[in-house]
MIDRENDREN-990891 format. One line per field, with one value per residue: residue number from 1; residue in one letter; x, y, z of N, C-alpha, C, CB in turn. Coordinates in pm, 1 decimal, padded with zeros to 6 digits. Glycine has a CB too. Layout:
BEGIN
resi = (NUM,...) $
resn = (A,...) $
n.east = (X,...) $
n.north = (Y,...) $
n.up = (Z,...) $
ca.east = (X,...) $
ca.north = (Y,...) $
ca.up = (Z,...) $
c.east = (X,...) $
c.north = (Y,...) $
c.up = (Z,...) $
cb.east = (X,...) $
cb.north = (Y,...) $
cb.up = (Z,...) $
% end
This chain:
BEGIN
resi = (1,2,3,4,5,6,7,8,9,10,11,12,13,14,15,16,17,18,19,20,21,22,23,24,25,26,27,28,29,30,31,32,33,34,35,36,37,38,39,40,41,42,43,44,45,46,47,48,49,50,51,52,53,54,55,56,57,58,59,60,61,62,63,64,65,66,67,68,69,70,71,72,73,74,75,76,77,78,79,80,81,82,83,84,85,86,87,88,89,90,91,92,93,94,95,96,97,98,99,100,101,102,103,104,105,106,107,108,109,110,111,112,113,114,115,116,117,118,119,120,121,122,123,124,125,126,127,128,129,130,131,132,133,134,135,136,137,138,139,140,141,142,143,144,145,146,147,148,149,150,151,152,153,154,155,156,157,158,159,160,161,162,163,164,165,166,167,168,169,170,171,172,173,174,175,176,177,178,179,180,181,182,183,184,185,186,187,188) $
resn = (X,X,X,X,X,X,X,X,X,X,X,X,X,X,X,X,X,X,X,X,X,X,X,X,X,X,X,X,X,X,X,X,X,X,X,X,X,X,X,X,X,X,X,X,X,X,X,X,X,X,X,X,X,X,X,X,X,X,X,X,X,X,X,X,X,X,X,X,X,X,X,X,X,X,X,X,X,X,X,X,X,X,X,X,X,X,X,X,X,X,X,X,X,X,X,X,X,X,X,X,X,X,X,X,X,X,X,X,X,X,X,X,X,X,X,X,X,X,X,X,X,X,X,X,X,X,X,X,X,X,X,X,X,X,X,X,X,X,X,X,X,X,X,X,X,X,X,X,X,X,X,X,X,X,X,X,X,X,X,X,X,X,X,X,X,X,X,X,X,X,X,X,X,X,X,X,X,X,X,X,X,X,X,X,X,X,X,X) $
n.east = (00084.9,00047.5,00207.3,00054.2,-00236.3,-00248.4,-00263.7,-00473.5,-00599.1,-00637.6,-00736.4,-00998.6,-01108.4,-01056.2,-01278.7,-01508.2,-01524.9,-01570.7,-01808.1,-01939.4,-01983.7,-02083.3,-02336.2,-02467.9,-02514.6,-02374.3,-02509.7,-02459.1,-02525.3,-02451.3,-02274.6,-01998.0,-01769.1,-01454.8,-01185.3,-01010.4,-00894.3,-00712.2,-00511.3,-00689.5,-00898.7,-01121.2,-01358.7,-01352.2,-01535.6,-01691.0,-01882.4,-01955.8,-02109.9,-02121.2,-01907.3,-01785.1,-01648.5,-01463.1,-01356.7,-01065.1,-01044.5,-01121.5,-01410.4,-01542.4,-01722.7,-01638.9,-01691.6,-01549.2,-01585.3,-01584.7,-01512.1,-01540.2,-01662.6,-01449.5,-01263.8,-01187.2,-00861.7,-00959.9,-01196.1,-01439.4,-01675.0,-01694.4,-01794.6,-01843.3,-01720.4,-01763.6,-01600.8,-01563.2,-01297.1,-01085.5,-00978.7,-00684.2,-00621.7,-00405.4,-00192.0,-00198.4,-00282.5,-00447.2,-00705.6,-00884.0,-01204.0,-01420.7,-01571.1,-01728.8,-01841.4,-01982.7,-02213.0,-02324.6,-02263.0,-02235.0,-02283.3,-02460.1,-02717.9,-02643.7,-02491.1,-02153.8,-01953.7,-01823.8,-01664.1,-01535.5,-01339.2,-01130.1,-01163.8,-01083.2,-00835.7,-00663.5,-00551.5,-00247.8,-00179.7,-00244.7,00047.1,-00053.1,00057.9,00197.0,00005.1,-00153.2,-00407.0,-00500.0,-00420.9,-00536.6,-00805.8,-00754.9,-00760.5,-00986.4,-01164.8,-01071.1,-01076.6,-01194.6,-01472.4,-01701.8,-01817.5,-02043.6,-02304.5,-02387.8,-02708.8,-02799.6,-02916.4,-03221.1,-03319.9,-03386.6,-03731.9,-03732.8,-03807.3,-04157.7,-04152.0,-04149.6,-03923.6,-03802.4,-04025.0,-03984.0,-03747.7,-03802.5,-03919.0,-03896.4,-03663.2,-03645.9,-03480.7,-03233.8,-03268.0,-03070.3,-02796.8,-02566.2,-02260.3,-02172.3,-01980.0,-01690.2,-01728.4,-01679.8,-01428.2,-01074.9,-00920.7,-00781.6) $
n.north = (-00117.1,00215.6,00491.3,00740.3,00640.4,00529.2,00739.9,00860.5,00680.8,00743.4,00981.6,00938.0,00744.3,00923.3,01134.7,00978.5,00902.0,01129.6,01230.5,01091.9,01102.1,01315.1,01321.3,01147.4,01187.8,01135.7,00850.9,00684.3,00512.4,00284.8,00294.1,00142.0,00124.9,00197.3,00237.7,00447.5,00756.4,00850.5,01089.8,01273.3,01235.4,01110.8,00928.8,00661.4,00579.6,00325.0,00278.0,-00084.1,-00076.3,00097.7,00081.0,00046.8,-00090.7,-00017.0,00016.0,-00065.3,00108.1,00127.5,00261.9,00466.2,00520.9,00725.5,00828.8,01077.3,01162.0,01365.8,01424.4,01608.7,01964.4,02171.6,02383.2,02477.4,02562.8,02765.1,02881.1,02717.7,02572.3,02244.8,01907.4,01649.0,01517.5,01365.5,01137.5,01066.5,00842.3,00763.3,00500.5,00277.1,-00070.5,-00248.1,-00118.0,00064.7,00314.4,00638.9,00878.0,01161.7,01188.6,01350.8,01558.6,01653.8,01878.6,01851.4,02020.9,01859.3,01553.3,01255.6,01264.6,01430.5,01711.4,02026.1,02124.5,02220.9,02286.9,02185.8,01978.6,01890.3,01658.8,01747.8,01723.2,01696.1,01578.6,01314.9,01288.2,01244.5,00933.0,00880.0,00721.4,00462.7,00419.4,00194.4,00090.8,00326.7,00569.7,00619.4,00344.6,00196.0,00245.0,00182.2,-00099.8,-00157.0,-00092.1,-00242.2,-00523.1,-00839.5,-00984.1,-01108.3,-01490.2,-01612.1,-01746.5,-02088.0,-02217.2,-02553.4,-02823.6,-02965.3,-03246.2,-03528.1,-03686.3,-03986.7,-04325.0,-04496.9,-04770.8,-05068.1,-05151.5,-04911.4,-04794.1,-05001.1,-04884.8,-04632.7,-04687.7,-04745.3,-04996.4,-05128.9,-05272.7,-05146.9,-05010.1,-04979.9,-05258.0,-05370.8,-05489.2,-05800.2,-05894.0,-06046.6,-06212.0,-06011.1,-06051.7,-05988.1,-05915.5,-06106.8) $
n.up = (00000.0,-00069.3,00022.1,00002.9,-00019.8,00231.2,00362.9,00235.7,00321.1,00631.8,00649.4,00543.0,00749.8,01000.5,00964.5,00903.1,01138.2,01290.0,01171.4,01272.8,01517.1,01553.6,01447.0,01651.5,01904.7,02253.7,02325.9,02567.5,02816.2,03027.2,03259.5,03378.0,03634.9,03603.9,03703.3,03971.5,04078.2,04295.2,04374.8,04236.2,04311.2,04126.7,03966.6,03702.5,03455.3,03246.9,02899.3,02842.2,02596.8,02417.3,02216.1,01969.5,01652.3,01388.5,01036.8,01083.2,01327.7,01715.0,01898.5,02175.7,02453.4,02753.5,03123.2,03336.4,03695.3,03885.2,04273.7,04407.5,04260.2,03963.6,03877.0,03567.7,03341.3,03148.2,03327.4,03379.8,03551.6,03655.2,03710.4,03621.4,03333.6,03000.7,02711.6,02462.4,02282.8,02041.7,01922.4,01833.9,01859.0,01784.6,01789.6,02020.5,02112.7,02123.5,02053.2,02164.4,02029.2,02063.5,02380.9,02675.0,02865.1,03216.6,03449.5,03646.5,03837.1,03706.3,03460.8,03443.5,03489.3,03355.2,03018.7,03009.6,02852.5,02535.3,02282.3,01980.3,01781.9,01516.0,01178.9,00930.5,00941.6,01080.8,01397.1,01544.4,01744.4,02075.0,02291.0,02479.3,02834.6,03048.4,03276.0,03339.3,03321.5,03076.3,02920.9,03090.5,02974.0,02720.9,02724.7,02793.1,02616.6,02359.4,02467.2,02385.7,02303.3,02566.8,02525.8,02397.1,02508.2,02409.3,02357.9,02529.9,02274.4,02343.4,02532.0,02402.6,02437.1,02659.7,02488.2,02512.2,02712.6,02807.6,02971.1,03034.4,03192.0,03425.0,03531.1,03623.3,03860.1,04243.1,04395.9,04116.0,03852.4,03659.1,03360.1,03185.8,03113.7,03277.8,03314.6,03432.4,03728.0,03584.6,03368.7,03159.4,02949.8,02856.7,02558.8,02293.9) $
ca.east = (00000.0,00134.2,00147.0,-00073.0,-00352.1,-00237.8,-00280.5,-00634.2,-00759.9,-00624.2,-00844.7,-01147.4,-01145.5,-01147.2,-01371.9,-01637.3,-01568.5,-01628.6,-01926.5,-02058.6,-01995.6,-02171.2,-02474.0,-02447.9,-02457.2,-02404.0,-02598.3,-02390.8,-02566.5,-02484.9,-02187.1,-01964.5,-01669.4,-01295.8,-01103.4,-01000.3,-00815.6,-00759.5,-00499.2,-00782.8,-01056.3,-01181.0,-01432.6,-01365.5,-01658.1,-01666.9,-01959.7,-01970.4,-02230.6,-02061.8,-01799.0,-01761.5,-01529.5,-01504.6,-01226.4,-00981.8,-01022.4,-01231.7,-01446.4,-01565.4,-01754.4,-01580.3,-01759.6,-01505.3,-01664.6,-01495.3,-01580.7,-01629.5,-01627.3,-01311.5,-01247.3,-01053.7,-00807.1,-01066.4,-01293.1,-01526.2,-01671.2,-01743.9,-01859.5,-01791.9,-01725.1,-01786.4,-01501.9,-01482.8,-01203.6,-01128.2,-00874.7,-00593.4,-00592.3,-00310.1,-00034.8,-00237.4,-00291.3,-00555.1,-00712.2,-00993.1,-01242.8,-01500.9,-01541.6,-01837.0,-01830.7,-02137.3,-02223.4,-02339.6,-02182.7,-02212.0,-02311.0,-02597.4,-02701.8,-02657.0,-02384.1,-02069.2,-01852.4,-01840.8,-01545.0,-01548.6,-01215.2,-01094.7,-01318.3,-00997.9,-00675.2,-00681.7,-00466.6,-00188.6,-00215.0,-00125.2,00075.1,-00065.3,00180.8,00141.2,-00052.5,-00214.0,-00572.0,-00509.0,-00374.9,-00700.9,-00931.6,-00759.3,-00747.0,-01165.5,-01245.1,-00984.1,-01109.2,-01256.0,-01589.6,-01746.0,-01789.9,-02191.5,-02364.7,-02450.1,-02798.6,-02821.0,-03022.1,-03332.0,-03320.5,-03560.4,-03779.8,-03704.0,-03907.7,-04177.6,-04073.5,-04136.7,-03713.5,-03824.4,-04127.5,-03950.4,-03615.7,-03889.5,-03980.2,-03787.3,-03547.0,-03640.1,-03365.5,-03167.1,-03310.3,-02879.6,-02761.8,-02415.1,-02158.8,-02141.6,-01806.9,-01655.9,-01836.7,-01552.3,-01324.1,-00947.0,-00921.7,-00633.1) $
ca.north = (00000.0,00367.5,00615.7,00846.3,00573.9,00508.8,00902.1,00894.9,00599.4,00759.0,01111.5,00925.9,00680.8,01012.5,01196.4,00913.2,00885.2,01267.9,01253.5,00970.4,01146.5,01452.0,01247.2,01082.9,01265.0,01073.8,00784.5,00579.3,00505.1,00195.9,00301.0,00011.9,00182.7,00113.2,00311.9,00516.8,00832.0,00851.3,01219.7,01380.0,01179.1,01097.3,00786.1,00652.6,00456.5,00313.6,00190.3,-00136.9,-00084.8,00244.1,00017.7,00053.4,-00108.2,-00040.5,00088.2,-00097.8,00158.6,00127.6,00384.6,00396.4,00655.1,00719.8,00917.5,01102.9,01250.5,01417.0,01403.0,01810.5,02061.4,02162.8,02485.2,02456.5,02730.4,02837.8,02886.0,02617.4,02476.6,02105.0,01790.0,01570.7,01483.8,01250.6,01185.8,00959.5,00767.6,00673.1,00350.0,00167.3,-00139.3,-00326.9,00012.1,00029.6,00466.3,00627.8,01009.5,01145.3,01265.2,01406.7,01567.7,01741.7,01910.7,01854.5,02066.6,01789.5,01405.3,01129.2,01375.4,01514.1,01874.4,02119.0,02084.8,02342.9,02269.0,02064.2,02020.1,01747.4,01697.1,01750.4,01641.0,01665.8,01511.5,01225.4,01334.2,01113.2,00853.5,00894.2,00586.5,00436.8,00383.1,00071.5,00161.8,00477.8,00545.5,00588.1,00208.9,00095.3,00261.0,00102.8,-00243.4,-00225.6,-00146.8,-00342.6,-00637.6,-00954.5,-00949.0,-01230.5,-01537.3,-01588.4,-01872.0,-02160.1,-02335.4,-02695.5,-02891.3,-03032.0,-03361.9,-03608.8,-03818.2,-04144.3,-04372.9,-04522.6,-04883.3,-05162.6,-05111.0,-04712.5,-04799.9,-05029.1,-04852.5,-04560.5,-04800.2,-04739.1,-05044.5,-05211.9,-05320.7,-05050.2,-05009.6,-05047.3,-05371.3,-05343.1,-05621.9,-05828.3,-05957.1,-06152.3,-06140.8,-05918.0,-06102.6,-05963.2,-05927.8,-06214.2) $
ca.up = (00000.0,-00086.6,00173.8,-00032.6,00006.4,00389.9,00398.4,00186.3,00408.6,00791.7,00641.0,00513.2,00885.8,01057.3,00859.5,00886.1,01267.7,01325.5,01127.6,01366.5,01697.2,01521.3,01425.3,01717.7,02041.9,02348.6,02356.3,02643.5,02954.8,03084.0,03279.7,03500.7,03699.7,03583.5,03783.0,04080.6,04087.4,04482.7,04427.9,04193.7,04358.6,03986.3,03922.5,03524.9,03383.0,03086.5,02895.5,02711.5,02494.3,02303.4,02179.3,01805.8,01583.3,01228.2,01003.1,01188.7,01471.5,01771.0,01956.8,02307.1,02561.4,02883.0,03193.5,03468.1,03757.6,04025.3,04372.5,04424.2,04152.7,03981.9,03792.8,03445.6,03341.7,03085.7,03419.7,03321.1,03692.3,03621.1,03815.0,03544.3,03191.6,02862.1,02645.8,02295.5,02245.6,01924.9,01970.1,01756.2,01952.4,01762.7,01801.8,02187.4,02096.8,02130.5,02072.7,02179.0,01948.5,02149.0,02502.1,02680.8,03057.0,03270.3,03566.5,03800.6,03893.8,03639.0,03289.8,03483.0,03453.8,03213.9,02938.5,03043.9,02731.7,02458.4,02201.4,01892.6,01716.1,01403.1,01059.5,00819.4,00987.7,01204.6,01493.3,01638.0,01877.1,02223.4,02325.6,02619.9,02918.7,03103.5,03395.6,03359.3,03298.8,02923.9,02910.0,03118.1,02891.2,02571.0,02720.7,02844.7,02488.2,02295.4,02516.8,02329.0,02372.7,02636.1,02474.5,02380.7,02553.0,02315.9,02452.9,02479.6,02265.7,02389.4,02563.4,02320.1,02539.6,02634.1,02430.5,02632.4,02710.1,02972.8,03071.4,03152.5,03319.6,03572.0,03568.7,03755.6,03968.5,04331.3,04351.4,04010.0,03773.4,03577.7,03203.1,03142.4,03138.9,03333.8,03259.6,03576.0,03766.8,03562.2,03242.3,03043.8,02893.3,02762.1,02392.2,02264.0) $
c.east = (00089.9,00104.2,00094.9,-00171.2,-00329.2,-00298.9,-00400.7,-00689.3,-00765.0,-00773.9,-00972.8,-01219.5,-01175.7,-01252.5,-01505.8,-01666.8,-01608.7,-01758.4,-02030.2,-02075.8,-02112.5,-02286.8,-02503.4,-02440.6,-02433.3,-02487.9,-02530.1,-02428.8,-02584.5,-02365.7,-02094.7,-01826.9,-01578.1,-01207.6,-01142.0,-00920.6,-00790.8,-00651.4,-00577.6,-00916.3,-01115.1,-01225.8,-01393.7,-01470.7,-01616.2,-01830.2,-01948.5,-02019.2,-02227.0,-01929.0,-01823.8,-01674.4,-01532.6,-01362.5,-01057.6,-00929.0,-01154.4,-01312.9,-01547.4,-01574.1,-01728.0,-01631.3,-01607.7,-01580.6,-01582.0,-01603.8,-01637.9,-01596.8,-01502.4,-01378.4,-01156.4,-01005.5,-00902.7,-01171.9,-01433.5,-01538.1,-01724.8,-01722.5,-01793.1,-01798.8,-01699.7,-01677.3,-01510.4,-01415.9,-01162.1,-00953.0,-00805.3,-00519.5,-00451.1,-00188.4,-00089.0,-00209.8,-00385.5,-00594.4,-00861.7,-01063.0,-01389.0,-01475.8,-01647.0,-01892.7,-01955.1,-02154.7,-02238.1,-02228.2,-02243.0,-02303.5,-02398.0,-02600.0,-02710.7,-02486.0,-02275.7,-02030.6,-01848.7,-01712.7,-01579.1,-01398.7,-01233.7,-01189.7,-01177.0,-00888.7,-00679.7,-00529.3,-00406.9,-00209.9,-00146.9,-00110.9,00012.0,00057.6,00115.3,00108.9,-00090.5,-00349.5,-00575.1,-00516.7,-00524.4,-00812.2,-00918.4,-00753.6,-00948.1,-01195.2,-01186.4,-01009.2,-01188.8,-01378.5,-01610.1,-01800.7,-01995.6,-02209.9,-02440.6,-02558.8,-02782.2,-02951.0,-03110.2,-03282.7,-03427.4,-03596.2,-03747.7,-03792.2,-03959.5,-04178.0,-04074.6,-04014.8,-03728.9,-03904.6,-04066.0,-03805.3,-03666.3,-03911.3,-03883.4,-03764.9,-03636.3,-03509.6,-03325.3,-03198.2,-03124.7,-02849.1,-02638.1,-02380.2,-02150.5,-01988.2,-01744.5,-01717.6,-01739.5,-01449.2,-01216.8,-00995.7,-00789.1,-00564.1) $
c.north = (00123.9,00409.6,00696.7,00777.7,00558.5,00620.7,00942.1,00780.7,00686.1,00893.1,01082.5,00861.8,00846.6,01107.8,01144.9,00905.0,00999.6,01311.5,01202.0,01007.6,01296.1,01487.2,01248.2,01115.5,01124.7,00972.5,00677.5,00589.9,00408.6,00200.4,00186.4,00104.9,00094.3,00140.9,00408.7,00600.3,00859.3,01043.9,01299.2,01335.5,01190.5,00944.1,00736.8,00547.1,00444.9,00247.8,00109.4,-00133.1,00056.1,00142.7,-00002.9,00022.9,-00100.8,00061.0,00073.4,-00021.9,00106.4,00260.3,00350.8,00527.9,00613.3,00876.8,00962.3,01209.6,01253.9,01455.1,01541.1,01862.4,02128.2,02269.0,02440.9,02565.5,02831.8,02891.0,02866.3,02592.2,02342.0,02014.2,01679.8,01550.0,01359.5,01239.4,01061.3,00941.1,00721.3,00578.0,00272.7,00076.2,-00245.0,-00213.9,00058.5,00230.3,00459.5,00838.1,01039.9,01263.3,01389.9,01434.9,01684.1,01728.2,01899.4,01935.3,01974.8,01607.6,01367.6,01195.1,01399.3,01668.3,01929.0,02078.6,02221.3,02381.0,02147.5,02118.5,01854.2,01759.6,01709.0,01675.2,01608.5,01574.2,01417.5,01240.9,01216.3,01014.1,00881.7,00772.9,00565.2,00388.3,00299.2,00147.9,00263.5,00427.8,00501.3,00442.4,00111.2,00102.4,00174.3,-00026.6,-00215.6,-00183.5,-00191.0,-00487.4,-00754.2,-00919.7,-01091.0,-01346.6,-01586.2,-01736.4,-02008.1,-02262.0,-02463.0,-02693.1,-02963.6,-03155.4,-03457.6,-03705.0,-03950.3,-04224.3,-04476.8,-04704.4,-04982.8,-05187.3,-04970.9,-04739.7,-04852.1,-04962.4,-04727.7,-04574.9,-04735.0,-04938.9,-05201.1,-05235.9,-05201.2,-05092.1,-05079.9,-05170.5,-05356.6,-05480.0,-05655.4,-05935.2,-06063.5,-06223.3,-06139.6,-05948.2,-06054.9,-05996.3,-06016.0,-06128.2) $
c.up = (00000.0,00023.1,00148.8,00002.2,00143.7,00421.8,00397.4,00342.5,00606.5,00756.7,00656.8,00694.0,00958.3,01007.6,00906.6,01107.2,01325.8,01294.8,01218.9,01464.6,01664.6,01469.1,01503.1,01833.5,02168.2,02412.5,02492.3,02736.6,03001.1,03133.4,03368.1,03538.0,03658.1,03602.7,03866.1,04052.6,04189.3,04428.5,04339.0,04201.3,04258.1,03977.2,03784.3,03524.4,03267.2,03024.8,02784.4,02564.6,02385.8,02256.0,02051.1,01725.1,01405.0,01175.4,00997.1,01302.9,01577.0,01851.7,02108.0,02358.3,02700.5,02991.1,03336.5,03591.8,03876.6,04163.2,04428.0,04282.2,04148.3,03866.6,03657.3,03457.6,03248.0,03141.1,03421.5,03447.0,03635.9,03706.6,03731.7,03386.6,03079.2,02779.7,02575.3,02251.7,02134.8,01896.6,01868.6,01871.6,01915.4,01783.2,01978.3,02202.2,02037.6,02092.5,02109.6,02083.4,01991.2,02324.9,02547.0,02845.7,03116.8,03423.9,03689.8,03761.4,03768.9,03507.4,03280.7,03457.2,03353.9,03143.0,02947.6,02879.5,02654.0,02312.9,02106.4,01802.7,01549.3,01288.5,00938.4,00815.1,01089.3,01275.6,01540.8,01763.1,01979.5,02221.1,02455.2,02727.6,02962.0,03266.5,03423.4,03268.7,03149.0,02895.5,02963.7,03025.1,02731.6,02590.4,02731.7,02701.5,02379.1,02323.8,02423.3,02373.0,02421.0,02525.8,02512.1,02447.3,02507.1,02386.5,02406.6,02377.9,02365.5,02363.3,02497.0,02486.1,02531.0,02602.3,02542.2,02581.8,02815.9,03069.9,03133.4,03236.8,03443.5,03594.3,03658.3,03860.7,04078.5,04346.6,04276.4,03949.4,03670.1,03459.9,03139.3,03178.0,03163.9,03327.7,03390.3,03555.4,03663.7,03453.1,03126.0,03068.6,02823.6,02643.8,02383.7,02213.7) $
cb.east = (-00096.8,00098.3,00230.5,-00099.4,-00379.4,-00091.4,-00215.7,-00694.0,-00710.4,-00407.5,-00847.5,-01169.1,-00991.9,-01084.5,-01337.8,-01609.7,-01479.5,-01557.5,-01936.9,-02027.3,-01773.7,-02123.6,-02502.9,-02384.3,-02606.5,-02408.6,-02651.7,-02269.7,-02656.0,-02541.2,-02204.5,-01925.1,-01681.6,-01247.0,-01027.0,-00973.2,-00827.8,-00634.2,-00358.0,-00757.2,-01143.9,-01066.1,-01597.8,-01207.1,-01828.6,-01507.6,-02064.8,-02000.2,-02390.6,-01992.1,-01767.0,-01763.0,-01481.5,-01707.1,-01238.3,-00894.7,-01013.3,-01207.2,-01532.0,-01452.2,-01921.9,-01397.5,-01935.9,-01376.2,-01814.5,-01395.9,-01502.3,-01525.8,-01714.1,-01191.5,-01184.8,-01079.9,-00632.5,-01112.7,-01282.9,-01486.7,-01781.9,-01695.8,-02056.4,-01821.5,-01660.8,-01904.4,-01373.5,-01482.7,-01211.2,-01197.3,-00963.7,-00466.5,-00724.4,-00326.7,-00046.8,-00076.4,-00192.3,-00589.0,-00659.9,-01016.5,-01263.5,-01603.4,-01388.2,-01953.2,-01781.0,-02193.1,-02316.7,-02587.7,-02224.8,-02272.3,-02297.7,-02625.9,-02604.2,-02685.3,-02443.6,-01917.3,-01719.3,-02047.1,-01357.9,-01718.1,-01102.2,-00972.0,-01518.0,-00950.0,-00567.1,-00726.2,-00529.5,-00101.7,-00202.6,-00169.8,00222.8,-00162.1,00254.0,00268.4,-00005.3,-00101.4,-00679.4,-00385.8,-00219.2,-00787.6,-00953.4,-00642.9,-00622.1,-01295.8,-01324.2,-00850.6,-01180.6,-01206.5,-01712.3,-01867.0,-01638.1,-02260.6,-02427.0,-02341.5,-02960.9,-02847.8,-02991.5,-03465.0,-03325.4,-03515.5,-03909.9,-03657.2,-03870.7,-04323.7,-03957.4,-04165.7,-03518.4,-03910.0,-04253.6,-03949.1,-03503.0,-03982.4,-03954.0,-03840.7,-03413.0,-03721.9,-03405.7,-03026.3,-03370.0,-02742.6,-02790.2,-02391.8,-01994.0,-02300.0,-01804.2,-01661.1,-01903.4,-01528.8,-01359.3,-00812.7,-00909.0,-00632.4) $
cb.north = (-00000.5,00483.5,00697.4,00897.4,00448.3,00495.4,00997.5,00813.9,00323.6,00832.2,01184.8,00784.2,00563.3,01072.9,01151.7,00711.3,00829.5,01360.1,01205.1,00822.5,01215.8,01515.8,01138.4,01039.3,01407.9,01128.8,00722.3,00567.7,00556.5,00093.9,00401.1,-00203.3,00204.8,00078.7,00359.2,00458.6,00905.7,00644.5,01268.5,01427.7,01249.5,01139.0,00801.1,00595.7,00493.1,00181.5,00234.6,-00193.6,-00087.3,00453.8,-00093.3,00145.7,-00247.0,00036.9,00165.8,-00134.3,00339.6,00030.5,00475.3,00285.4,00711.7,00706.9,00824.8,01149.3,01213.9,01586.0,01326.9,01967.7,02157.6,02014.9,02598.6,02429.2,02741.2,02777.5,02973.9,02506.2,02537.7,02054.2,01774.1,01487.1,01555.9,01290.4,01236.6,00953.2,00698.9,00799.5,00225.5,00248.8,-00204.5,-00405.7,00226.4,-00129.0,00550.6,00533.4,01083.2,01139.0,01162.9,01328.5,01592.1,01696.9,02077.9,01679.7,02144.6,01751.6,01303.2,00968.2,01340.4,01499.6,01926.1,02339.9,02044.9,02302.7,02281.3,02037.8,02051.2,01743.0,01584.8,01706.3,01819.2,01766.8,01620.6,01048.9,01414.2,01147.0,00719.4,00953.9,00555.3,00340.2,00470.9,-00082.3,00164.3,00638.5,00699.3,00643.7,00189.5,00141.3,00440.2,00132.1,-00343.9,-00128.9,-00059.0,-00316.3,-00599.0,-01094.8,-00877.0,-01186.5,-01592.9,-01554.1,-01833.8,-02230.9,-02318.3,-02802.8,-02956.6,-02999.5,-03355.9,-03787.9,-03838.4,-04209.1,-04426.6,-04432.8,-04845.0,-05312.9,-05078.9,-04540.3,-04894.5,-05200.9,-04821.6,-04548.1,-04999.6,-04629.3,-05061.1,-05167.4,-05463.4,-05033.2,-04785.8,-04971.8,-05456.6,-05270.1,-05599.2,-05918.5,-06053.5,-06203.7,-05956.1,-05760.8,-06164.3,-06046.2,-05758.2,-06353.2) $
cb.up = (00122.6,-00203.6,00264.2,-00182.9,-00072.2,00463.0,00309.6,-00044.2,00434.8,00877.2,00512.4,00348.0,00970.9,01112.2,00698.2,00761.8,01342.8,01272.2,01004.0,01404.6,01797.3,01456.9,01384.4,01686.2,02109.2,02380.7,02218.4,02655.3,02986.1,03028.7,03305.5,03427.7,03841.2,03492.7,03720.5,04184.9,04036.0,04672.1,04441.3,04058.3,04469.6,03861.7,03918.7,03421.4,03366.1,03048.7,02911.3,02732.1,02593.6,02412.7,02249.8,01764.1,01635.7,01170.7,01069.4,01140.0,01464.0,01844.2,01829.0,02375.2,02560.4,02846.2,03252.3,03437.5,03773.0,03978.2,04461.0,04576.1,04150.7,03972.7,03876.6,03279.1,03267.0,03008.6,03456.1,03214.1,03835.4,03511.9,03832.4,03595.2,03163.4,02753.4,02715.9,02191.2,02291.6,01758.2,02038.1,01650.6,01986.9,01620.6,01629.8,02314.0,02036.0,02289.9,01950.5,02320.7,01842.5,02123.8,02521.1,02557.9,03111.1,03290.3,03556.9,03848.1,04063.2,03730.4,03145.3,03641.5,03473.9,03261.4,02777.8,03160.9,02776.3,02408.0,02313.8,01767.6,01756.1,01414.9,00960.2,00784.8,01048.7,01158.8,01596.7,01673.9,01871.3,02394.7,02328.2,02619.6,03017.1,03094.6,03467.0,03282.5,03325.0,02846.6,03019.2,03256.0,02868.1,02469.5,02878.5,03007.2,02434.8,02331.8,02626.4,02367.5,02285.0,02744.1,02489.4,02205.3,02611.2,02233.3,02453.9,02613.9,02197.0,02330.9,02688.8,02102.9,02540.9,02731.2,02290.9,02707.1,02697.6,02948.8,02919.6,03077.4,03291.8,03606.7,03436.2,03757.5,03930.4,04501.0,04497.8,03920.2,03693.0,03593.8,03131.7,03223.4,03055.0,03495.2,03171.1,03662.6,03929.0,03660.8,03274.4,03043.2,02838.2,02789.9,02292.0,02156.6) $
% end
């Protein structure tokens, strides 16, 4: 592959993923906690169910909510905020393409700020470090997904049979005919 076409396809992937967050507002509300920040007392959620893969990137909505209100330098007060991930899970970098401040705890309230990235240039990946939040968030939606539950077949009935009837029985003779002592004979 050329690196003009590497170049056309990184534009068109973001392009199509900016379009989708900008369709697309915030639909993620099934949050499960996946970290602790204990020195900026920060919750991270994540929710499964925003997990998007297509393109060969993935995408994924992440909730932080801080335990009191925190000023930005832009003097934004915010509780907590939304932020869209958009994930190269085989290079393990990540950017985010969306991000949108909420006055109260868990992306309650009124909407402070809201920022969507770029529509022309798909912006570099941050590398994730091993052990920092970044790194948690690209493993929970890089993750395999759980492995689906295949039902049994249905048990056929046992055909009805004068060996079932008394094998019902309490102590009738086992429908199975078990090889008794001495019976089973070595092969030559």
């Amino acid at each position: 592959m050329t690196r003009n076409r590497t170049i056309r396809g990184a534009l068109h992937t973001a392009a199509a993923c900016a379009i989708t967050i900008i369709a697309h507002p915030v639909q993620a509300e099934n949050w499960s906690s996946l970290a602790y920040i204990p020195n900026t007392q920060v919750t991270v959620s994540f929710d499964k169910t925003s997990v998007v893969k297509d393109h060969g990137l993935t995408r994924a909505w992440y909730l932080f909510t801080y335990a009191t209100p925190i000023t930005t330098s832009e003097s934004y007060v915010l509780k907590s905020y939304k932020q869209h991930e958009i994930i190269d899970c085989k290079r393990l970098g990540s950017f985010t393409g969306a991000f949108i401040a909420y006055s109260e705890a868990d992306g309650g309230g009124r909407v402070i700020y809201s920022w969507s990235g770029p529509t022309a240039v798909m912006p570099p990946l941050e590398p994730a470090i091993p052990g920092t939040v970044r790194a948690l968030m690209i493993a929970a939606a890089c993750a395999p997904p759980p492995p689906t539950p295949v039902p049994l077949p249905p048990v056929p009935p046992a055909p009805a049979s004068a060996a079932s009837a008394t094998a019902a029985t309490p102590g009738a003779t086992p429908a199975i005919a078990y090889p008794v002592p001495g019976s089973v004979k070595p092969l030559p």
